[in-house]
C-alpha positions as CSV (number, residue, x, y, z in Angstrom):
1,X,26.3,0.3,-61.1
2,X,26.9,2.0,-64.6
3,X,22.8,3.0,-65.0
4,X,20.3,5.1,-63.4
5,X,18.2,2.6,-61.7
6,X,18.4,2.4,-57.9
7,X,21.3,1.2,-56.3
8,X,19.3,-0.7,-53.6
9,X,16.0,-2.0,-53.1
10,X,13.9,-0.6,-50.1
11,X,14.5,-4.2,-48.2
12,X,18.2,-3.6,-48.3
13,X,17.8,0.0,-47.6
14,X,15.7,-1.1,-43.9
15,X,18.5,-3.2,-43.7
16,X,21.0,-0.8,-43.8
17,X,19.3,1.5,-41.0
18,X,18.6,-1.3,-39.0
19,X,22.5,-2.2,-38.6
20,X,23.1,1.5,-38.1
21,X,21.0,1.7,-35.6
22,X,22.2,-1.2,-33.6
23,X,25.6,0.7,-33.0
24,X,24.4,4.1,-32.5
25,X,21.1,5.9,-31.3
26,X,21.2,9.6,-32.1
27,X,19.4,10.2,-35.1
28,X,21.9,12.2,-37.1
29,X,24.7,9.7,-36.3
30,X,22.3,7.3,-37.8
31,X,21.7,8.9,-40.7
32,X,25.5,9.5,-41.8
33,X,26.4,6.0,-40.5
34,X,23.4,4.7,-43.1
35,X,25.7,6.4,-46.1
36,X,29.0,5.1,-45.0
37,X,27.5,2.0,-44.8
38,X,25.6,2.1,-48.3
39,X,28.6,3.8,-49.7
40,X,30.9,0.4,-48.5
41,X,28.7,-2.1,-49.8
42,X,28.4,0.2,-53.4
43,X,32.0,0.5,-53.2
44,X,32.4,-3.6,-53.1
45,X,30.2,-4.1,-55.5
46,X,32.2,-1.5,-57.8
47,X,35.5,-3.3,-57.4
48,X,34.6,-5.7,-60.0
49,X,34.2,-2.9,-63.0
50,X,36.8,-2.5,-65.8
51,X,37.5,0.1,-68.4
52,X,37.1,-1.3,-71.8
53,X,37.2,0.7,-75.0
54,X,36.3,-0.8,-78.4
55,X,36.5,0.9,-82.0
56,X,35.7,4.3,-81.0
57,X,33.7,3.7,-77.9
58,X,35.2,3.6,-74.2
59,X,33.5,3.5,-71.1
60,X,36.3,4.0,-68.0
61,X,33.9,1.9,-65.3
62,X,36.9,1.4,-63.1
63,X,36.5,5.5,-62.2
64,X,33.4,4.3,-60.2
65,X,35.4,2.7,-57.6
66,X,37.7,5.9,-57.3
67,X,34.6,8.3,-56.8
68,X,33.1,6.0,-54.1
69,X,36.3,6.1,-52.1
70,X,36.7,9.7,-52.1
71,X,32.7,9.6,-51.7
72,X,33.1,7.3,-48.7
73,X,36.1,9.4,-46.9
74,X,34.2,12.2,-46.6
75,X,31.0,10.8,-45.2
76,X,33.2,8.6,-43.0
77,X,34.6,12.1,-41.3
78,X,30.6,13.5,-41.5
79,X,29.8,10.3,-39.4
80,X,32.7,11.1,-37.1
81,X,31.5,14.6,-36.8
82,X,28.0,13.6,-35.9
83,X,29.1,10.9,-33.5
84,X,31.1,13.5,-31.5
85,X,28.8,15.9,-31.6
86,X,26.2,13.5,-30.6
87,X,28.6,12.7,-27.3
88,X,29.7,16.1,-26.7
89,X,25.8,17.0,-26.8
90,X,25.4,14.1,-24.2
91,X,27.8,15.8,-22.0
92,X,26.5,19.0,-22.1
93,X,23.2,17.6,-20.6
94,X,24.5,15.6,-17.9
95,X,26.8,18.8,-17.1
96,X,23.8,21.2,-16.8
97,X,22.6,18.8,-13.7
98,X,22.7,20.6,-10.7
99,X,24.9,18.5,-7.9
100,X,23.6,16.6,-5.7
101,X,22.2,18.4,-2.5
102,X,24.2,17.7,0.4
103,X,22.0,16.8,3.7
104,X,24.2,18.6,6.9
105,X,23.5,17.7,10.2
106,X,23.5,20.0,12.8
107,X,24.8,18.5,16.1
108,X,22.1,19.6,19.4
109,X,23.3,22.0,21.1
């Protein structure tokens, strides 16, 4: 946190889909649920960072943790978003099935 290297290495990043994808399987619900779930563990990680100011200098670290959780709410209701849509696509397609033919029998006459 605090520099512009990468926040996670490309094992944690496989990581990080793979426990997405264990929960959902549409590919756009994956996707957000990959940032919610990046943005928690950044968010953790950020907990620990304090403001400190000496002589003239100050560095407010502590304002991480507050742009993370505003970060996080909104791709938590992105993920929500996707999952519903995600379902409500689901629906769709098992609605456009035409019923079931139904076999009459015709008694002899």
């Amino acid at each position: 946190m605090g520099d512009a290297g990468t926040a996670f290495s490309d094992e944690e990043i496989n990581d990080i889909f793979d426990e997405a994808g264990e929960v959902y399987t549409d590919t756009q619900v994956i996707k957000a649920a990959t940032r919610v779930i990046g943005l928690r563990r950044l968010l953790a990680s950020s907990a620990k960072l304090t403001d400190y100011a000496q002589n003239h200098t100050r560095e407010s670290a502590s304002q991480v943790f507050e742009h993370l959780s505003s970060m996080l709410e909104m791709w938590t209701g992105e993920l929500d978003t996707a999952a519903e849509d995600a379902a409500t696509e689901g629906a769709v397609k098992l609605g456009a099935l035409r019923p079931f033919a139904r076999l009459r029998e015709y008694p002899d006459a």
